[in-house]
N, C-alpha and C positions, 0 to 999 in steps of 0.2 A: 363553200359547197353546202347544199340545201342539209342539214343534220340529218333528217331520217333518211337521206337517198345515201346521203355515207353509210349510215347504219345498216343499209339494206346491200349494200353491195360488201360493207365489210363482214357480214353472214354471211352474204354468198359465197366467197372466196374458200368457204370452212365447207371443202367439197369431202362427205365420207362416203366408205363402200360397205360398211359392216354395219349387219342386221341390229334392227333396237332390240332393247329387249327390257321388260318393266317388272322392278322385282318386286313382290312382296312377302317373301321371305329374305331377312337381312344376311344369314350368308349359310353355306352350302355346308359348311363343316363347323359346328359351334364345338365339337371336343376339341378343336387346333388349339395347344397352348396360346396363350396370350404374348409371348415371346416372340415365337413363330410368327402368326402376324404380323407382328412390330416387322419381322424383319422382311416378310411380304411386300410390306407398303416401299420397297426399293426397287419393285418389280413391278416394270410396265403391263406388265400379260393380269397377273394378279392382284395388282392395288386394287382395283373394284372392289374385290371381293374380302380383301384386308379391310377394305374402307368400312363395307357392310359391319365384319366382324366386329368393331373397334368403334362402330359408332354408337349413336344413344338409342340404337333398337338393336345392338348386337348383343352377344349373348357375355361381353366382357366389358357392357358400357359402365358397369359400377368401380371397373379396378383401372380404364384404358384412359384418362385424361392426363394423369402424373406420368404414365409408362410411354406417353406419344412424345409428353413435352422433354423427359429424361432422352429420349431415340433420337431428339436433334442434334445429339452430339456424333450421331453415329451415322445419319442418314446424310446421302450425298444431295440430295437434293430435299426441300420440306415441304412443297406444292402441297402431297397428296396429303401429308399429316395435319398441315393448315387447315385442309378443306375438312378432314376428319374433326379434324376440333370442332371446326365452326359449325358442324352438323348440331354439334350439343346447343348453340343460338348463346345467349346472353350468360345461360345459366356456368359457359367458359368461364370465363374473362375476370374473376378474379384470381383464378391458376392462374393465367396468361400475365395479369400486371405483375404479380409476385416473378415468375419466369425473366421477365423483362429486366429485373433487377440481380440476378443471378450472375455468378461471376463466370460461366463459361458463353467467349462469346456465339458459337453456334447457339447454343440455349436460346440466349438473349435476341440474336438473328431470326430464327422461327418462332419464338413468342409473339417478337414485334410485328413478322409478317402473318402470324397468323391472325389478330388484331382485324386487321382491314377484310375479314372474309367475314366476320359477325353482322349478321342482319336482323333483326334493322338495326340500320348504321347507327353510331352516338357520339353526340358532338363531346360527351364524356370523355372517348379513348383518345381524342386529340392532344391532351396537354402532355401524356406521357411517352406519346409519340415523337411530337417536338423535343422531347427531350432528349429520347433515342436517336433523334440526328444529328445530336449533340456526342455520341459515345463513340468512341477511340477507334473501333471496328469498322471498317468499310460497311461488312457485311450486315452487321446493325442498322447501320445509316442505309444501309439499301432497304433494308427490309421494313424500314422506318419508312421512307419515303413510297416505296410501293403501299404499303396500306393505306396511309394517306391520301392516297389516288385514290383507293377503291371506296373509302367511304366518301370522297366525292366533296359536291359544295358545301358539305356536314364540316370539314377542314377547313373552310378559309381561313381561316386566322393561323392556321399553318403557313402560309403563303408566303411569307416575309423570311422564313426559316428554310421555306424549300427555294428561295430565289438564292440566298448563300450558297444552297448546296448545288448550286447548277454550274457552280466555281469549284466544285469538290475534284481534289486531285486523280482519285479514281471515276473510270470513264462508268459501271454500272451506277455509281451514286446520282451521277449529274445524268444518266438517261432514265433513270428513276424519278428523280428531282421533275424533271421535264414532263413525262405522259403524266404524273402526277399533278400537273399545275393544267395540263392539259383536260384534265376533270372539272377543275374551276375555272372556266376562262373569264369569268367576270374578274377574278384574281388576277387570270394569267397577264392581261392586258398593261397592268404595271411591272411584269417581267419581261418586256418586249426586249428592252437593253440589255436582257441577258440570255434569251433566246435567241437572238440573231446571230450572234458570235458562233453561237453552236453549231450552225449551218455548216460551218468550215471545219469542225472538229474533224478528226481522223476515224474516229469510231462511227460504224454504221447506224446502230442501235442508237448512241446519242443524237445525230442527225437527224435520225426518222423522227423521234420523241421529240426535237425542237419542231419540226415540220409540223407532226400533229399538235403541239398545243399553240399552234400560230392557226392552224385551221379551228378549231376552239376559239378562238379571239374573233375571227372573221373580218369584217370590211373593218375594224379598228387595227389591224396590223397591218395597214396600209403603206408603213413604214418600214417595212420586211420584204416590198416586194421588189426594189431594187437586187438585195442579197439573195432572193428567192430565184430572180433571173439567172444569174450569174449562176448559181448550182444546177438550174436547169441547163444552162450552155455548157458547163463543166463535167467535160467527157470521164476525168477521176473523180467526180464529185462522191465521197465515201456511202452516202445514204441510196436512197430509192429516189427514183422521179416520178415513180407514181407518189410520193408523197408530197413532192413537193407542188407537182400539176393540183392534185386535191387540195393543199395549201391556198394556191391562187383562186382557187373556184371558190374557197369560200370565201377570199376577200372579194370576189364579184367585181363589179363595174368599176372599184378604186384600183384594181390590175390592170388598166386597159393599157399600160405600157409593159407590160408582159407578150401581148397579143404576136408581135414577129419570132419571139422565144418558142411560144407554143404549138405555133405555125411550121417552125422549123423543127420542133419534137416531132410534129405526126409527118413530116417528111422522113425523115430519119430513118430507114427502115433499120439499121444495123440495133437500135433499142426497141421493134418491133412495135407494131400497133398503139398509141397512146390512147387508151381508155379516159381516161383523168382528163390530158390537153385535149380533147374535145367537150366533155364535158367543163372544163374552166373556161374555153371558148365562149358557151353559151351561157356559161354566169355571166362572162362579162357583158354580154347583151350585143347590143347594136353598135357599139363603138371597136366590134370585133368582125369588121363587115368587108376588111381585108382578108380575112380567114377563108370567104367562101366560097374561090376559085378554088382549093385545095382541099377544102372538105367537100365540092362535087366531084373531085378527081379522086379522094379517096373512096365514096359512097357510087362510083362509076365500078372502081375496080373491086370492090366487097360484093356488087351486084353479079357482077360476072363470075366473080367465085363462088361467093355462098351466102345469098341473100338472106339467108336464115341464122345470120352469126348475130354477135351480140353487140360488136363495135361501131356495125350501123345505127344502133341504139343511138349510142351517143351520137355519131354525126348530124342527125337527124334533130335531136334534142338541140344541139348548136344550130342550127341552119334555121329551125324555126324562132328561138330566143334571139338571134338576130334582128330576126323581123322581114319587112319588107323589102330590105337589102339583099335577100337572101330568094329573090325573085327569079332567078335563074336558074335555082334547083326545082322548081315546080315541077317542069314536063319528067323532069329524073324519079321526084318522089312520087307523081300520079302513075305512073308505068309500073313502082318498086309495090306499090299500093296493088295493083290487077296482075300480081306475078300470083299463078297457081302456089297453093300450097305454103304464103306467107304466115309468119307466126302471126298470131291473132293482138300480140304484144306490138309488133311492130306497125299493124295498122294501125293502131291507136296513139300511137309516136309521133308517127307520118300525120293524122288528122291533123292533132295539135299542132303540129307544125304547118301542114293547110292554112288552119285557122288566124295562127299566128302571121304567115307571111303574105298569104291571100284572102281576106275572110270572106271577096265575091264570088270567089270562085271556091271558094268551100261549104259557101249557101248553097251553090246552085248543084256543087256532086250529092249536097243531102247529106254532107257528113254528120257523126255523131262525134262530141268533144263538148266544147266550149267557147262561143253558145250553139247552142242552147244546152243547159246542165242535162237533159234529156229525163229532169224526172220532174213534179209539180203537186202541190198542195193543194187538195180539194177543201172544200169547206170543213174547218175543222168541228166538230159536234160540241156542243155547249150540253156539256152533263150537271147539275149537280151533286154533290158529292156530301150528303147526311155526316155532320159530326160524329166521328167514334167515339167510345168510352178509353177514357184515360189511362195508361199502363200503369199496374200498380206496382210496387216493388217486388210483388212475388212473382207476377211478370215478368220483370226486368232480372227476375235472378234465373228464372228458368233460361229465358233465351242467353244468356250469358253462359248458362253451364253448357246447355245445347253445343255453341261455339266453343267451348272447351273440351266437349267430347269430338271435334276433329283433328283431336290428335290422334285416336284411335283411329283414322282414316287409313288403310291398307288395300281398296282395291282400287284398280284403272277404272274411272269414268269420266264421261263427257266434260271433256275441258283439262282432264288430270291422265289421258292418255298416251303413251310413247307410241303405241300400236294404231289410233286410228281418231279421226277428227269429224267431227261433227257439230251437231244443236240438240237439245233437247229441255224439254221439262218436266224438272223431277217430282212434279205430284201427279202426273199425268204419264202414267207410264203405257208406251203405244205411241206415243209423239213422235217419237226419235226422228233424229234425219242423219245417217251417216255420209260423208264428204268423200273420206278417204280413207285407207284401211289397210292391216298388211292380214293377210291369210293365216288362219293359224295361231294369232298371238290370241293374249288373254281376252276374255269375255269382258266387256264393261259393267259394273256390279254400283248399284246408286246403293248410297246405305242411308238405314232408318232418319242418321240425325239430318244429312243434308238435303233429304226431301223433304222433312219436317220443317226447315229453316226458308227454304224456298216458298214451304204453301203460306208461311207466316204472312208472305209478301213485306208490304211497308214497314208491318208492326218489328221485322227481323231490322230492318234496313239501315236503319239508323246505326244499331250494334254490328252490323255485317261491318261497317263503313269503321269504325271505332276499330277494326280487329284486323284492319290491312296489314300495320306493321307487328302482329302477333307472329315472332319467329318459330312459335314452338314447333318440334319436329312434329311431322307425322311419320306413320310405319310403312308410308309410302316412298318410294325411293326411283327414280326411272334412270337408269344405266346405261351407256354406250361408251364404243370408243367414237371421241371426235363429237362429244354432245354440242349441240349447236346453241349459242348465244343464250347471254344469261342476261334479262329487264327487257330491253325493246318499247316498242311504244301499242296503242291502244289502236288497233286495226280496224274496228267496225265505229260506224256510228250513221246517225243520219244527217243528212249534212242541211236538211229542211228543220233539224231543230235547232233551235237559235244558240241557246244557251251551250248546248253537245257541240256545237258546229265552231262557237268562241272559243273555247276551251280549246278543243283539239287541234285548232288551227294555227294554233300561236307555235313557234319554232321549238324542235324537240332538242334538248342540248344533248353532247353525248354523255352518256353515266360510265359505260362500259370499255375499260380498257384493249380493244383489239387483240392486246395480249391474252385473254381473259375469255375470249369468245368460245373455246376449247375446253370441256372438262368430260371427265368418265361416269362421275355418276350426280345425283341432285336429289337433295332429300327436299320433298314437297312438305312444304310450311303450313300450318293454321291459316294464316293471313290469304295464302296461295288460293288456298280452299273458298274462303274468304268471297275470293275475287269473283271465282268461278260462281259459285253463290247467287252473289251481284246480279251477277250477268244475266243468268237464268231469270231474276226475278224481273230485270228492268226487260229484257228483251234482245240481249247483245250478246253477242259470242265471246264472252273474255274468256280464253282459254289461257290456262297457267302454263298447261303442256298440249305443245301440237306436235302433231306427224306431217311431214310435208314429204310427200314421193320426190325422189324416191332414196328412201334410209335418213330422212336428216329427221331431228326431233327441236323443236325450238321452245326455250322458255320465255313465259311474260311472266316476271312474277315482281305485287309491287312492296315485295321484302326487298328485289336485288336493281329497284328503280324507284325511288322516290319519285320520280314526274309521273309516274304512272299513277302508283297512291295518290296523289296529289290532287290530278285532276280526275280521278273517280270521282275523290269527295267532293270536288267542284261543280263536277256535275249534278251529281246523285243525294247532295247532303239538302237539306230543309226543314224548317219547323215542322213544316207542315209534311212529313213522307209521304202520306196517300196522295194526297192534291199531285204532288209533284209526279210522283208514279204514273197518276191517272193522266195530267196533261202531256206527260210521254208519250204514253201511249196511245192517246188521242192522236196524238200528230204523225205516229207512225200508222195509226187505222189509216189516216189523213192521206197519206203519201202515196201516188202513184205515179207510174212511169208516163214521159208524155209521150202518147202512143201516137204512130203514123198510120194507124186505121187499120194495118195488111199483119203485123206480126206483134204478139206482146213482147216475147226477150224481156220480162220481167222479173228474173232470177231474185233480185236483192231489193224491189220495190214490193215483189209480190210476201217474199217472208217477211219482211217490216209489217207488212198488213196484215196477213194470216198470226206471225207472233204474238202483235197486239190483240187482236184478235180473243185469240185461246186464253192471254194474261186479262182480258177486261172482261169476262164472263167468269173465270173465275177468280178474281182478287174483286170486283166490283160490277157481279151478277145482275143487280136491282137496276143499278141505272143504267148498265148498257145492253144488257137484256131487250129488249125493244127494238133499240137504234138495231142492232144485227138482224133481227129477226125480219125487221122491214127491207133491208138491206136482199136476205137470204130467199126473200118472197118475190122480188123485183130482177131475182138472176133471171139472165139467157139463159137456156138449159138445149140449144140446139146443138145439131153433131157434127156442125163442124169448129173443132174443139178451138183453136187460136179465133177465129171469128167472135166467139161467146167467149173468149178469155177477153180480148180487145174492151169488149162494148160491157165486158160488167167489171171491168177495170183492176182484176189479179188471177189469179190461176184457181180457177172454178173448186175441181173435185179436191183438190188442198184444201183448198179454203171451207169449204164444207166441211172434208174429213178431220179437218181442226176444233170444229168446234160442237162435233154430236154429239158429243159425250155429255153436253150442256142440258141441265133440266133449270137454265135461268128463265124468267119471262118471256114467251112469245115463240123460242126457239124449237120445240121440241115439234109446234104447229106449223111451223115456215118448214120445219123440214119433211113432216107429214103432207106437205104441200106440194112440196117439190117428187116424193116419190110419185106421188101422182100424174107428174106432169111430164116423168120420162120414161123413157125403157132403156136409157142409158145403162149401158152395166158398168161402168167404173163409177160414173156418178152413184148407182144403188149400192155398189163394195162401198163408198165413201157415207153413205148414210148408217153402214150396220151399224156400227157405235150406236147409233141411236136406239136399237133396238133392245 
């Protein structure tokens, strides 16, 4: 199964109903003895708020690291203490190894799990971990082996020690041993011969965990999918068959003798609806083209019920990865396509699968998918770009401290909000664009040092990119019950840039253990900050904390994802920052939608342009000064507004209102020009900045 489509459906699943809420004060009662707390943190209602107390911005951070790691002997479960630890980042972990060697094994249990929750990960705590799978105590070795997971492919060399343990007499060790290897599947693939056995184990929790680290392997566990069958037909089978369906999908087209198994799942009504076996249907492509009498029979009978569910998704998704075979649901999908009132998701499902199974008769309805990508590169501008003067070392210490004062970071803003999602640019304040929003919560507050770091542009960028895996806390903290997903992958980008478009293209593994996806609160890092930074300067929304309506809050952050860090710098790193900045942004001015003449709909083609825009006038005033100004003199300026969006190729009074504030070359004239030339009143509201 495609890794980010896993990732995205396994956040969805993490359905909440309770209000976010984003602290920046670390807790409500700092006279509560230190005891008290401790004994807080066993309570579901109030661990948040223990957490706060007890962490490294509560008001008991200098006496609570020995007193959390002493309370493992007492607490029934060590989640929330772990996570308290790990709030402290690196500056733990040598309590935590001395713990490890401690002679009560609870102690040594929550030392070792709390280990795996330090970010950024280190291939450091690996050797003492092995060790711990080594110790007498189940619950050691469990707690051994879950961290292992969590700090992910940083582990491999763990591998060899966690495939032993997948033979451990106790069932938590060896389903720990399991989602654990399933972090590594580059590992995992030489533990085939002892993941398969597990399928058949009696414990659910192991079963699931062999499932998932076979779907981490993907089309190399080809040899699993015999056994994978069999659990699928096996009406006691102990685990999930949603796990095992997602299993086959990721081994794709090497399942295709799965296909009457999966066919008979989504009959099956007594196991209800298979999400997963249609979706593994359509991994396996065209050699699944027996399927597609009973996936029209099922997308017959979802249409008469309630065309607006989600399981048509998937059928749909199968019918057209099929392909041409799959010729028979056309007149189904064109009808399900002109039903009033369809999600706007599932026409876009329905296209691709047009496209996929008919592409002549998907020319001829005009649909939008692929082809045509529906967006195109104009001529990109040849700027020169004047050598700067070289950063000297006193340069280099300021912006350094700069990035060290985002520890001090304690209010909600763009990108670091529980409350509301948006864009913005923080030298440029009046830019804003907000997304989403919940009524009521906190103001979003930019502070002095991370609009300083943003107008830096390139000269920051470099040191931005160096300070991803900076765990240090900030006083920023965003709280819920049922917080949603910790790393994810990188959401925006444009897919006309070459370099942005390689990188992000390439298969996302997963980092995040499912089990994992769940937590009450999250202290926002340096690094985090970091990101958000980035984003601002190159032109991308990397948000560390979103709000998605409605109540769910999700983190990117690439402390709790290495692939994310990773390919930042892949992207974003170069001798040269400016040049590379500059030819970004070139390409996104570059970028517009391929318009059919009658409507722009140029939501994400139009902010690429207008972003660049606002960043090339002022990070590189001189040279692209001009090139806008000519641009700015040559708009349509008539009233009827999508006609003059169409023909000057983004969303006019934006675009304008983006860039008045500009006294670069040319622009302050081109806009002087254009007052003249209308009585537009939103296009005149869009020129006052200039005044």
């Amino acid at each position: 199964m495609d890794r980010r489509l896993f990732c995205c459906v396994a956040l969805m699943l993490v359905v909440v109903n309770r209000a976010a809420a984003q602290a920046r004060q670390p807790a409500d009662n700092p006279s509560k003895p230190l005891d008290k707390w401790i004994d807080l943190l066993k309570d579901e209602r109030l661990s948040v708020k223990a957490r706060q107390a007890l962490g490294p911005t509560g008001p008991h951070a200098k006496l609570a690291v020995p007193v959390i790691i002493d309370a493992f002997k007492k607490l029934p479960s060590s989640a929330v203490a772990c996570q308290t630890l790990a709030d402290y980042g690196p500056a733990v972990v040598p309590e935590l190894l001395k713990a490890i060697a401690r002679p009560e094994a609870k102690v040594r249990a929550g030392a070792a799990e709390a280990l795996g929750y330090i970010r950024p990960r280190s291939v450091k705590l690996v050797p003492p971990l092995i060790e711990a799978l080594k110790d007498a105590s189940p619950e050691v070795r469990t707690g051994a082996a879950r961290s292992l997971g969590r700090i992910g492919r940083v582990a491999s060399q763990a591998a060899p020690s966690l495939m032993v343990a997948l033979k451990d007499g106790h069932a938590e060790v060896r389903q720990a041993a399991a989602r654990a290897l399933s972090m590594m599947p580059g590992e995992a693939k030489e533990a085939l011969g002892g993941l398969i056995p597990l399928l058949k184990d009696k414990n659910e929790g192991v079963c699931d965990a062999a499932a998932l680290a076979l779907q981490g392997i993907g089309p190399e566990a080809k040899a699993a999918v015999p056994a994978l069958i069999e659990a699928l037909r096996d009406k006691n089978y102990a685990g999930s068959s949603e796990e095992i369906t997602a299993a086959l999908a990721a081994i794709g087209p090497a399942a295709k003798q799965a296909v009457p198994a999966l066919v008979a799942s989504i009959k099956d009504v007594s196991r209800g609806p298979s999400f997963n076996s249609a979706l593994a249907l359509g991994h396996i492509g065209p050699d699944a083209k027996a399927a597609v009498p009973t996936l029209i029979k099922v997308l017959k009978a979802a249409k008469s019920d309630d065309h607006n569910s989600y399981y048509p998704d998937a059928v749909i998704f199968a019918l057209g990865k099929i392909g041409p075979d799959s010729k028979a649901a056309v007149p189904l999908l064109v009808q399900i396509r002109a039903l009033d009132g369809i999600r706007p998701e599932i026409g876009y499902v329905i296209a691709d699968a047009l496209w996929r199974i008919d592409p002549k008769l998907a020319a001829k309805m005009n649909l939008g998918g692929d082809p045509p990508i529906g967006i195109r590169l104009r001529k990109i501008p040849a700027l020169k770009l004047a050598p700067g003067p070289a950063l000297t070392q006193e340069r280099k210490k300021h912006i350094r401290s700069l990035i060290a004062t985002l520890a001090d970071s304690s209010n909600p803003d763009f990108g670091l909000s529980a409350s509301a999602t948006g864009q913005a640019f923080a030298p440029l304040p009046g830019q804003e664009k907000l997304n989403t929003f919940l009524l009521g919560e906190d103001r979003l507050e930019t502070s002095d040092v991370f609009r300083a770091l943003v107008a830096l542009g390139a000269e920051a960028l470099p040191f931005l990119l160096d300070a991803l895996e900076d765990g240090t806390p900030t006083r920023l903290t965003v709280t819920r019950h049922n917080l949603m997903g910790l790393g994810g992958y990188i959401r925006e980008e444009n897919p006309l840039n070459q370099r942005e478009s390689q990188v992000l293209s390439k298969p996302w593994p997963l980092e995040i253990d499912p089990a994992d996806l769940q937590a009450d609160l999250y202290t926002v890092k340096v690094g985090d900050v970091c990101f958000v930074a980035i984003g601002q300067i190159v032109g991308r929304r990397y948000l560390a904390v979103r709000y998605i309506p409605t109540a769910i809050i999700a983190i990117t952050s690439p402390l709790e994802s290495d692939e994310v860090r990773k390919r930042v710098r892949e992207i974003w790193s170069s001798k040269d920052p400016a040049r590379r900045l500059l030819d970004s942004l070139l390409i996104d001015y570059a970028t517009e939608a391929n318009a059919d003449g009658k409507s722009p709909g140029w939501y994400d083609e139009s902010d690429l342009q207008i972003a660049a825009a606002m960043r090339l006038l002022y990070y590189f005033p001189k040279e692209s000064g001009p090139l806008i100004a000519t641009r700015l003199r040559s708009f349509d300026l008539s009233d009827k507004v999508e006609g003059r969006d169409v023909k000057n190729g983004v969303r006019t009074v934006d675009f304008i209102r983006a860039v008045a504030w500009s006294r670069a070359p040319g622009i302050q004239e081109a806009l002087a020009a254009i007052a003249k030339r209308t009585d537009d009143e939103t296009i005149r509201e869009a020129l006052a900045p200039a005044k």
